[in-house]
Every structure is written in C-alpha cells, then in structure tokens.
NUTORKE-634149 format. One record per atom (N, C-alpha, C): y, z, x. Coordinates in steps of 0.001 Angstrom, whole numbers, plus 500000, padded with zeros to 6 digits. Layout:
! residues N
YZX...
This chain:
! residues 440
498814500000500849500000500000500000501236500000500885502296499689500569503192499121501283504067500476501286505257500965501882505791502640501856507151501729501505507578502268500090508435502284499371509814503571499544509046504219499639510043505321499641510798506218501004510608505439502297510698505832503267511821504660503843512807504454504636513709503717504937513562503845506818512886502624507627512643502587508784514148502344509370514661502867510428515997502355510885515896502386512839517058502544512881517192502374514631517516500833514886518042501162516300518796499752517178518336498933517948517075499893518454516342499761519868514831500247519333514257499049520669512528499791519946512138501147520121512577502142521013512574503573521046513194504361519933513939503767519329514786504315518052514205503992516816513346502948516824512999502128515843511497503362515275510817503097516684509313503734517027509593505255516308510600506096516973510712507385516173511382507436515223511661506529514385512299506765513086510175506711512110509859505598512594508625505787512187507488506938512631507440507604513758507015509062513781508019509924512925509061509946512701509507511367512293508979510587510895509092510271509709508715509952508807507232509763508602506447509492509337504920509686509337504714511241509315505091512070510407505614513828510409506036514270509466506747513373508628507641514563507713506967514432506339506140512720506072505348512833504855505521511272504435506863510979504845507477509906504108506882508740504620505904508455505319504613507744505469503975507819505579502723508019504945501752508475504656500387507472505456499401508069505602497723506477505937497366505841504988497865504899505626497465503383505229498864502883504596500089503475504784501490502467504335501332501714505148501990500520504861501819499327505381503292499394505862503771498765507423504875498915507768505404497052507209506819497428507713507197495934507494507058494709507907506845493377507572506452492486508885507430492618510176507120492305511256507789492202512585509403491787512101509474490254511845510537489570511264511319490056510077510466490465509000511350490997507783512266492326508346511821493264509227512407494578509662513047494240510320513096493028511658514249493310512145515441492279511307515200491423510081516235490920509531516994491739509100516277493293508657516984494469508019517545495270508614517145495659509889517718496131510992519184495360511900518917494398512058520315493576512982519539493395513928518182493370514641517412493403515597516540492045516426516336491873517222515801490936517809514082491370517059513092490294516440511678490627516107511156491096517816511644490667518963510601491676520008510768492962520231512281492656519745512705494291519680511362495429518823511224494871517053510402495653516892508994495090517012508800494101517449507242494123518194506739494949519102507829495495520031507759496756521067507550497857520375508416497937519087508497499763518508507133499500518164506345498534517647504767498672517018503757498902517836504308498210519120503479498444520407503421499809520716504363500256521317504272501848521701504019502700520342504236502275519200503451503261518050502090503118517922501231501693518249499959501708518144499091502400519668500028502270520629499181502833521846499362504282521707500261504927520665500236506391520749499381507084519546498523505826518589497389506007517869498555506695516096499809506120516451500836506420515094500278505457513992500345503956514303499792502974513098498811502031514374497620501027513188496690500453513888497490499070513088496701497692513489496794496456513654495947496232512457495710495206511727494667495387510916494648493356510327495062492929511818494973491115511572496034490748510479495400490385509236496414489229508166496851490624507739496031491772507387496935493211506856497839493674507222498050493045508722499239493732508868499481494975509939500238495599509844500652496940510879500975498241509735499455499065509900499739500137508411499714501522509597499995502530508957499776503966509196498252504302509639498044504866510489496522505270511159496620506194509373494874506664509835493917507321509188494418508425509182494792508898510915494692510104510944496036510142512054496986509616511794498306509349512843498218510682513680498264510192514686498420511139515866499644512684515737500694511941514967501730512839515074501683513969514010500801513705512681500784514591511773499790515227511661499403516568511126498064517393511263497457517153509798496253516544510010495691516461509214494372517077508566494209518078507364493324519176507143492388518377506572491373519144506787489937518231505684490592519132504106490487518073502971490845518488501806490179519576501303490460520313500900490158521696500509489040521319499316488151522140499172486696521844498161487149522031496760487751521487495485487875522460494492486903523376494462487771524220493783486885525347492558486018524969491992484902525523492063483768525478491501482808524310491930483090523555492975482264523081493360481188522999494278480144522608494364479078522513495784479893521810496501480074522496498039480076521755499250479300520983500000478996519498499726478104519085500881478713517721501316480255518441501514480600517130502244480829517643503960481019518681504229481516519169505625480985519249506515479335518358506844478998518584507980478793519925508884478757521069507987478459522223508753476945522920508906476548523632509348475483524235509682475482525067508526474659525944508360474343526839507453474095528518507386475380528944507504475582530304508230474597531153508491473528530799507691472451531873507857471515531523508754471782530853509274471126530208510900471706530335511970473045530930511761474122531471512922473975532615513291474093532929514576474183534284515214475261534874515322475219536369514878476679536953515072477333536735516346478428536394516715478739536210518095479208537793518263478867538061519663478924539165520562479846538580521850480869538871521965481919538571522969481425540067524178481243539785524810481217540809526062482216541898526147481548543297526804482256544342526483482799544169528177482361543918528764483181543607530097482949542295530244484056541846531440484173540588531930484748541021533219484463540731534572484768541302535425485837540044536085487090540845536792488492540151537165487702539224538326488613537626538192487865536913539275488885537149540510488598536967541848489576537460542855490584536312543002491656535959542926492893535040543066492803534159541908492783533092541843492629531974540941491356531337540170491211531932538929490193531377537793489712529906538850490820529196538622490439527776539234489906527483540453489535528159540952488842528421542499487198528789541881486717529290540474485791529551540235485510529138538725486016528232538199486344527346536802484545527781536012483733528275536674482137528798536121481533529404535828481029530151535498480101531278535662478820530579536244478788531543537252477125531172537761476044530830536878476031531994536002474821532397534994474857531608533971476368531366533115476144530118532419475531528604533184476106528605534317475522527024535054474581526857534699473782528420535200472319527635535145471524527502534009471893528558532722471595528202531824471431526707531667472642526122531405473404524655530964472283524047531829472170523961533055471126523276533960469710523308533269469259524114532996468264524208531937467924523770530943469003523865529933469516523570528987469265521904528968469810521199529590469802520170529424468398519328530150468108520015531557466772519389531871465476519951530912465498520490530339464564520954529245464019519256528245464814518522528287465188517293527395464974516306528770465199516300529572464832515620530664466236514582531064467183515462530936468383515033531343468607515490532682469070514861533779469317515349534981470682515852534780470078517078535894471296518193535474472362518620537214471753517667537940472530517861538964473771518587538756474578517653538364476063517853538174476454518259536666476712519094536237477386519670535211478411520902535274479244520509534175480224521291534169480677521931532404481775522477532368482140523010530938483335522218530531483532522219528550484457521732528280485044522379527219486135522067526519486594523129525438485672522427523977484557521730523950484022521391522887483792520196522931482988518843522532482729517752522324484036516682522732484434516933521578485942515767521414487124516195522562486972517825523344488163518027524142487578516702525736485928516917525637485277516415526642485742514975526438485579514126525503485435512714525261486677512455525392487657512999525012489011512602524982489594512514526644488821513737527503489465513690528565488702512585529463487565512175529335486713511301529968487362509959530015488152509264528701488581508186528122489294508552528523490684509324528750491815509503528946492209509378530454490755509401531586491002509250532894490121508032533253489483507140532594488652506409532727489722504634532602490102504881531201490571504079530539492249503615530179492886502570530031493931502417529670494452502151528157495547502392527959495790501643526971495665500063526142494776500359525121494524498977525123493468498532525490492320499526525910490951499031526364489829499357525323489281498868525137488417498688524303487006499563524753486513500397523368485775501413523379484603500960522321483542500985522971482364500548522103481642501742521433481667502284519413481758502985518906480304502905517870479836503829517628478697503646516437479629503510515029479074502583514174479304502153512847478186501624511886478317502631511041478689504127510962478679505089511778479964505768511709479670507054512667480987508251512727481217508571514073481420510473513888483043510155513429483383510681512133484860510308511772485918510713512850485714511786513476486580512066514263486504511485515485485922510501516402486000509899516962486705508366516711486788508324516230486975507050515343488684507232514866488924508725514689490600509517514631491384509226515896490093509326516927490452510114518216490726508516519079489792507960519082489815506498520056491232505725519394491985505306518431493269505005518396494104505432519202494412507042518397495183508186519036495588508184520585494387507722521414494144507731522893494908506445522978495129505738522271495500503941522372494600503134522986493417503515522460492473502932522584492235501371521473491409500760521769490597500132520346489328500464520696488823500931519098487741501255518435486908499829518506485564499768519299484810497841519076483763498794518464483673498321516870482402498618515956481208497923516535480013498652517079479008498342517281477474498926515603477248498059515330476478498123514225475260499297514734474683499996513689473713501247514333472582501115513055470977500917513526470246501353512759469602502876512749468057502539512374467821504479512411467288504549513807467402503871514891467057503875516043468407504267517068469659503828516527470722504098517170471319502770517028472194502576518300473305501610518413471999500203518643472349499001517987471713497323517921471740497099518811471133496686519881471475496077521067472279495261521337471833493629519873472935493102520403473974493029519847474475494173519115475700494535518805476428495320519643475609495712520570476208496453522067476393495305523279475812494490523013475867493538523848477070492408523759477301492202522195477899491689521941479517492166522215479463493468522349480709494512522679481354494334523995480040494425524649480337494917526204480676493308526954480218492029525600480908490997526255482515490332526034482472491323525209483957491515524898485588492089525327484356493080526462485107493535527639485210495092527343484676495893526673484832497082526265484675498064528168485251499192527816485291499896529132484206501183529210484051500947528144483579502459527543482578502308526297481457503212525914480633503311525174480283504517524616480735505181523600480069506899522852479075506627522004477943507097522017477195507089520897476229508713520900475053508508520297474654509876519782473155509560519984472433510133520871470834509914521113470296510311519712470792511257519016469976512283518305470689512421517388470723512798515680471172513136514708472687512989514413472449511550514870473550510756515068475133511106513693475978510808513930476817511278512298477050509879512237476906509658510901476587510037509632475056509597509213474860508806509869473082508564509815471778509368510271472254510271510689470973510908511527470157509712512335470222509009512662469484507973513947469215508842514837468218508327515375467980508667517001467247508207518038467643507870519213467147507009520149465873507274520599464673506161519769463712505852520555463073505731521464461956505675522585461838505105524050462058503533524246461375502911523207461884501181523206463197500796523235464208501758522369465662501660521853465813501664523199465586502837523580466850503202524902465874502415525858465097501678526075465036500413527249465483499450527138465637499087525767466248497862525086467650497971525373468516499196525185469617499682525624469934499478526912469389500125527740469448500154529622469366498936530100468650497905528919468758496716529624469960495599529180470433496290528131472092495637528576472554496132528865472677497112529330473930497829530117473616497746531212472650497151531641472215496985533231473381495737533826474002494793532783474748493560533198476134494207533498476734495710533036477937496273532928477776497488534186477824497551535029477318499000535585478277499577535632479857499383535672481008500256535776481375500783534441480500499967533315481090500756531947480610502144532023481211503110531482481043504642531309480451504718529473479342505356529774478734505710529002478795507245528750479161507899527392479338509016526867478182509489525771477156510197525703476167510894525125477121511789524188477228511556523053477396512910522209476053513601521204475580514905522174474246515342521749474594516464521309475632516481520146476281517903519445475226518614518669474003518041518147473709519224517795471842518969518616472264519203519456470780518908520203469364519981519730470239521403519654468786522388519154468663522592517929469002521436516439468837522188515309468501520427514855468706519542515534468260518004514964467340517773514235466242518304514637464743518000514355464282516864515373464463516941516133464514515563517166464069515550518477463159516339518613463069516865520221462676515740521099462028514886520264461555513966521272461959512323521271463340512552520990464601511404520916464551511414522239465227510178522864465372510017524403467127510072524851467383509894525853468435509609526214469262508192527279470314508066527242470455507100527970471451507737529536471518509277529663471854509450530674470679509822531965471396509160532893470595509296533907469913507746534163469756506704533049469870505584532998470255504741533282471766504642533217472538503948533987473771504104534939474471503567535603475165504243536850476271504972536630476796504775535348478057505869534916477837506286533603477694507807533513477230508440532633477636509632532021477430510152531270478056511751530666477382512042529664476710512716529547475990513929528039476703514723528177477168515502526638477840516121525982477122517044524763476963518110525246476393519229524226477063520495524046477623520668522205478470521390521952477441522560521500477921524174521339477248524591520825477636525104519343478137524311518964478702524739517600477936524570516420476971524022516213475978523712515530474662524692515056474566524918516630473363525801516154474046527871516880475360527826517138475580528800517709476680529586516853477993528322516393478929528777515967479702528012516232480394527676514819481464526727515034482920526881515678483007528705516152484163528956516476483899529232518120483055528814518239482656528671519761482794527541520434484316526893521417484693526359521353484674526010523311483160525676522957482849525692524573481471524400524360481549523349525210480757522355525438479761522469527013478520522333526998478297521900528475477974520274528698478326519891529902477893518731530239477779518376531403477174517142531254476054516711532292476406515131532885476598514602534134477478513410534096476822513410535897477338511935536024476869511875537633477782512155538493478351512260539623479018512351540332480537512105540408480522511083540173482367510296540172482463510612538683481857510892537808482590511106536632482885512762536232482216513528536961482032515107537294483336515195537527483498514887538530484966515465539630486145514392538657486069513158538393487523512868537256487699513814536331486094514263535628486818514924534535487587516738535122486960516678536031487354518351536109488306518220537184488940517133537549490092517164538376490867516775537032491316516084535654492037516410534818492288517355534283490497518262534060490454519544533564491481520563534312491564520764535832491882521477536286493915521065536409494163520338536447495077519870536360496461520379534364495509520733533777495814521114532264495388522558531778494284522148531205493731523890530632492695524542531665492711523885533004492209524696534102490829525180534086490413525865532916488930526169533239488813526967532221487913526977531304487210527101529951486807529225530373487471529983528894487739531261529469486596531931530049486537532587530241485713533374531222484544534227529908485391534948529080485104535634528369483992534458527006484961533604527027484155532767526038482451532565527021482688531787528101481491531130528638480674532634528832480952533783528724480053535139528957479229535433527513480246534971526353479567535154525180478544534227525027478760532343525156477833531645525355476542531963526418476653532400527223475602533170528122474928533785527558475340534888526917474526536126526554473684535159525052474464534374524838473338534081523257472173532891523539472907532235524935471369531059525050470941531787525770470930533058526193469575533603526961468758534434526149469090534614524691468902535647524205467784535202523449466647535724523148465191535051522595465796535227521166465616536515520335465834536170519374466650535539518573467600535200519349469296534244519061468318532691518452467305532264519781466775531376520165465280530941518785464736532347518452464272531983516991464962531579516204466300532181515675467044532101514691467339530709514528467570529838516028468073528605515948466866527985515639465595527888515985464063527370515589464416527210514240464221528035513571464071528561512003464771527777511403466532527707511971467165526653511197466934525522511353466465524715512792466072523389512791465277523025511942464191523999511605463070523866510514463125523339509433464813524498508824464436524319507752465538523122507213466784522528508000467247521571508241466901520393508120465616520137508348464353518897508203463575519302507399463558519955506709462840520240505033463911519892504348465105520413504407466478519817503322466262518743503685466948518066504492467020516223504824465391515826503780464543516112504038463263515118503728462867515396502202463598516684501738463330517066500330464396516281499762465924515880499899466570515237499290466446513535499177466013513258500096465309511783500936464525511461499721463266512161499964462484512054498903462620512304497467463616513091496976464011513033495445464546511834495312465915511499496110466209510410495592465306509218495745464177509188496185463516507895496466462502507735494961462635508922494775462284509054493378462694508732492142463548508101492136464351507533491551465110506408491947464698505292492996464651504353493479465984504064494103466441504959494920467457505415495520466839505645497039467911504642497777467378504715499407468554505471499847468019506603501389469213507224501825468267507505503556469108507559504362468455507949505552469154509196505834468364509468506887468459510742507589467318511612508550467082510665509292465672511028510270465846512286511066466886512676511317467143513882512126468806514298511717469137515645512133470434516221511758471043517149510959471922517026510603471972517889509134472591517122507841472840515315507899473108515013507103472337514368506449472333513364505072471424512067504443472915511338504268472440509937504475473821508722504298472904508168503194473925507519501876473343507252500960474322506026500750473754504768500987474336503316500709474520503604498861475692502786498589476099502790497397477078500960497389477375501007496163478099500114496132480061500385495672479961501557494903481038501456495027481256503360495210481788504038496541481902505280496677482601505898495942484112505490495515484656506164494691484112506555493419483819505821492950482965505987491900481407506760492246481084507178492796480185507965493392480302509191493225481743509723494246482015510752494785482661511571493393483566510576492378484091511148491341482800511694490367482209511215490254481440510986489405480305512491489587479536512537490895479232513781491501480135515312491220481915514758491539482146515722491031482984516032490042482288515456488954482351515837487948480800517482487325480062516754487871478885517419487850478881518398488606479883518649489458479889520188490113479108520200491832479404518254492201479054517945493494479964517631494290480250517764495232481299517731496555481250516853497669480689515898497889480391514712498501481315513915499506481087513274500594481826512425501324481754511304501021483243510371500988482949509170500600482751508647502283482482507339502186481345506982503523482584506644504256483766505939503569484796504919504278485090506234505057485384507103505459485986507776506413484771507382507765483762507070507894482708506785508767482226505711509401483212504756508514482997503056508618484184502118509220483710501305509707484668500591510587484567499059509503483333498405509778482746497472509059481657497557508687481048498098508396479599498773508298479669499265506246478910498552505559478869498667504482479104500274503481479835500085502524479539501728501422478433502228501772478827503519501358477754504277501581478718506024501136477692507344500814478228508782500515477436509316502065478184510612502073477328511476503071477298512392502400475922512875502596475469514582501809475225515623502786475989516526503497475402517303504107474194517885503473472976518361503910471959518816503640471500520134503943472676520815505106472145521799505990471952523193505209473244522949503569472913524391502955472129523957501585471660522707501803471333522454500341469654523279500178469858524038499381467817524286499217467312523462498774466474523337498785464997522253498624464699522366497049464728523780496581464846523211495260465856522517494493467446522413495391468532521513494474468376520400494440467507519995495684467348518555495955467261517207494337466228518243493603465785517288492548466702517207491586467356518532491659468679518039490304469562517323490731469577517626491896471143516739492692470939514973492733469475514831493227469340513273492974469188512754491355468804513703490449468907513177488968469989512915488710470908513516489063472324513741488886473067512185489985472343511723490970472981511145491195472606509816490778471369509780490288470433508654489598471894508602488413471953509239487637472421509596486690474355508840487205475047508856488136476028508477488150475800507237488490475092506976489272474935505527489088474856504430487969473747505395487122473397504605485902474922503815485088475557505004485208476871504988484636478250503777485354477738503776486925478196502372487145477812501332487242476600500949486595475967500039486126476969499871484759476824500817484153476994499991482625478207499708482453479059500572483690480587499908483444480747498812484301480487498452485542480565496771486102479681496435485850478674496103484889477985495398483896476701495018485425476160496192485595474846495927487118474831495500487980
C-alpha cells in the first residue's frame, strides 16, 4: 500500500534518507508502504532523481526499505530503525504461534552464588575454562569438530557478527525458504540481500544452492536439524550432495544454525561443518535451557574464530562471566540433562500426534524434527482468522517465506497429544469453509 499520510521531504539525499527514518520511527510509515517512484519524489521535492536514488540506496543498505523489482521501493518487514514486538496473543486464546519450548521442560536457572574476580581485563580471559570444555563436548558429541570454539550473546548476536565482518553491503546471502523469520529481519538490516534458496524435508535443494552460489552469494545460513519453520534435517546423502557444491565455492562462509540441537528429536541429522573450508556451527541454549539465557556456543575453523572474536572483542568484549557460570553449572548437571531428554521426547510425540490428526483428515503438514508442524494452505489469512475464531493462535507462513508457497506454522511444543485431534477437526473444519466461499 502506498503511505498516504506521511509527507517525505529534504534537499539532499542525507536529508531525504532521514526524513524517511524519522517517519518509519515515529509510525508514519509503516511495512510494506510503498515509497514514491525515484522521479515522481524528486519532481516533488525540487531534486535531481540521483539525488533520491542515493537516499534509497543508503536506506536499503541500512535494512530501512527493500527493492521489490516492478513493486517498487516499500518499507522493510521489520525496518531496522523501529522496534518491532511479536503481536501480543488475544485473550483467550491458545498460543501456538511463538515457537517456544514448553516451560515444563525448562530448568530453573541457578545463577552462581560466587563468581570469582578475573585479574586485570575480562578480555584477556573472554572464557571460562569449564564452560570451554563443556561446549567442546557439547558439540563433538554430534561429531562436530570442536577445535576452535568460542561464546556468543545468542544465535542471531553470532550470525549478525559473522556477516557483519565477512561481508559487504550489497552481498548476497544464501537463505532457507521457508525459514527462520528473524533472519530473514536480520540479512536486510545488515544491507545484505536475502538469495531464497528452496528447502525440502532434507534441508536446503542442492540445486537451489547451487543455483545461489552461481549467483555470487558470499555467504550461506541454514539449519542441519529442526530447521524453522519446517523441521527438515540434514541427511548423510543431503549433506554430500551439499559438500559437493560447495566444493566449487571454498571462500563462501558457511553458518550452521543448530538452535535447538538437544530437544529436536534429531540426533542423527548430520552436519555440514567441518565439511567445507569456511565454516561456523551455532548452538543456542535457549531451547532446551531457557530462553532468557542469552549465551550461544560455537564452533568454526580458524580464520573465522579469530574475525569473529576480534569484532567480539572490539564491542561487547566477552559474554558475562556470571552468565557462562550459570550455563556451566546446568550442562553439567545430570538431572538438568533428563529434564531436557524428557522434553525432546515428548516434543516428537506432539509434532507426530498433530501430523497424524491432520492427515486424518486429508491434510498434509511436515515436521520431522523440532518443535514446530508447517501446514501448506492456500490462502493463510483465511486460515489464521478462521483458527482464531475457534480459540486458535497460529502463524501465518508469509512471515517465513521469501518465494516459497502459503503455508501456517503450529508450534507443537505445548500442544498435548490429546488437543491434537480437536485442533485438526477444527482445522479440517476452516478449511471446509474456504472451500465453499472461493467455490474449491
């Protein structure tokens, strides 16, 4: 939709550019206004059109508005400059749009009653020993080489800083589609472009990765394991089939996001680090630990170790002391370590109990590992309204999609096994209903 009610001004493309941040900031453009053509704005302005071809330039490399071909130049999703909340659940409804874990699979966090002073500068010791080796563990357990690892403030603080020292403006990032919404926020923002690579239940297509990386992409994120929003996960065939195009790219940097590695159901998904010559796995523990635990470990080869933690150290210096002591004490802790069993368990009983209701009603949805089911539809809005009306809370898919067809996401992680069957009658049931209004 085009922004009616907002008046773009300025002389110069720096004047031009923040008249359109402060108004994206303040409300008065909202995602997805459509800005003005190049030519029509500066006829309105007094302006040369390169003049504001520049203000669009430096607004799209700062991830303010994206490009969108014959559409035009609209407002990002998620504009860099304004904070954007996940919409609040009404009243009275089931939550299963948020992608969260299921509190009763969480461990109370225990923050340490001491933490002992480090001698001169944190940054001289950015580690804890004892966490290292956990994390070293941690990850060769899965058969990730763990040479080199380090800490991050969480998934997306990791990916952002990896891309942010790797990559320029304007370089092209090869992305799962469907996939993790906030990456997809985040790769603009960076002034990046997002290259949609198509994903089955195996992971990223080959030659839709192939087709990427001949496109010139610099960079590659995807998800071995309980992938978002599909639950996919990488095969042993996948990931040779994989290694062997990326064998033609060896300087592209490859990013593992294995966020919820101990609650997937997935143990014996593979990986693609250690595979090829520039690499990074990424494991948050927010999933199966706590979402307010805001500490990542990871695992990367050499030259990409020392970029990221020479930016790291250069900014927020080194991930707190006190936090990485609490993460310590709970992955060493056995019974912490049932608790997380139990929920993987029962995580893959939800997924396969809802799977199977709706298949029961001739309704396809995947979800091989994770905590979500993706449910192809034809038209979401009508989905999602419709659900909640019935007292369901649902994701519509377009927040997940680049080009990659409709589709809902159901988190599954708090659903019990007995809602499963009303929830798919119920969704048998909204469908039916858009059948009879676009006539099937």
């Amino acid at each position: 939709m085009a922004a009616q009610n907002y008046a773009i001004s300025g002389a110069t493309a720096k004047g031009i550019a923040a008249s359109v941040e402060r108004g994206v900031a303040e409300g008065g453009l909202t995602p997805g206004d459509a800005l003005p053509p190049v030519r029509v704005l500066a006829e309105g302005l007094g302006v040369s059109a390169g003049t504001v071809a520049t203000a669009y330039k430096e607004l799209r490399q700062r991830g303010v508005v994206v490009t969108r071909g014959r559409g035009g130049t609209v407002v990002a999703s998620a504009p860099s400059v304004a904070s954007r909340r996940p919409p609040k659940v009404p009243e009275g409804l089931r939550d299963l749009a948020g992608g969260h874990p299921d509190p009763a699979f969480l461990p109370e966090l225990r923050p340490p009653a001491l933490v002992r002073p480090v001698v001169g500068s944190h940054r001289a010791s950015p580690r804890l020993e004892r966490l290292e080796e956990l994390t070293r563990a941690w990850f060769a357990r899965d058969g990730v080489p763990a040479e080199h690892v380090t800490f991050a403030h969480g998934a997306l603080d990791c990916v952002a800083r990896l891309l942010s020292v790797e990559l320029r403006p304007g370089d092209g990032v090869a992305v799962e589609d469907p996939g993790f919404h906030h990456l997809l926020d985040l790769v603009p923002a960076l002034g990046l472009r997002a290259v949609p690579v198509a994903v089955d239940g195996e992971g990223m297509e080959p030659q839709a990765l192939r087709a990427a990386l001949r496109g010139g992409v610099r960079a590659v994120v995807c998800s071995p394991r309980g992938q978002c929003p599909t639950g996919a996960y990488l095969t042993p065939s996948r990931r040779d089939e994989l290694v062997a195009v990326l064998s033609g790219f060896p300087e592209v940097l490859v990013i593992e996001d294995d966020h919820n590695a101990d609650v997937a159901g997935a143990r014996g998904a593979c990986a693609l680090a250690g595979s090829v010559p520039r690499w990074a796995q990424v494991r948050t523990a927010s999933k199966h630990l706590g979402v307010d635990l805001r500490w990542a470990g990871v695992a990367c080869d050499a030259a990409t170790l020392a970029r990221h933690d020479g930016r790291l150290l250069m900014t927020s210096g080194w991930v707190s002391h006190v936090l990485q002591e609490t993460v310590a004490g709970l992955l060493a802790d056995e019974s912490v370590a049932r608790l997380v069993a139990a929920g993987e368990a029962a995580y893959s009983e939800r997924r396969s109990a809802l799977i199977g209701a709706l298949a029961s009603y001739g309704i396809g949805a995947v979800g091989a590992s994770g905590l979500n089911v993706w449910v192809p539809v034809r038209d979401e809005s009508a989905v999602v309204n419709g659900l909640r009306s019935r007292g369901w809370w649902v994701a519509a898919g377009a927040r997940f999609r680049i080009a990659s067809p409709p589709a809902v996401r159901i988190t599954t992680a708090g659903l019990g096994v007995g809602d499963a069957g009303r929830l798919a009658g119920e969704f048998a049931g909204v469908l039916g209903e858009g059948e009879a209004t676009y006539g099937g």
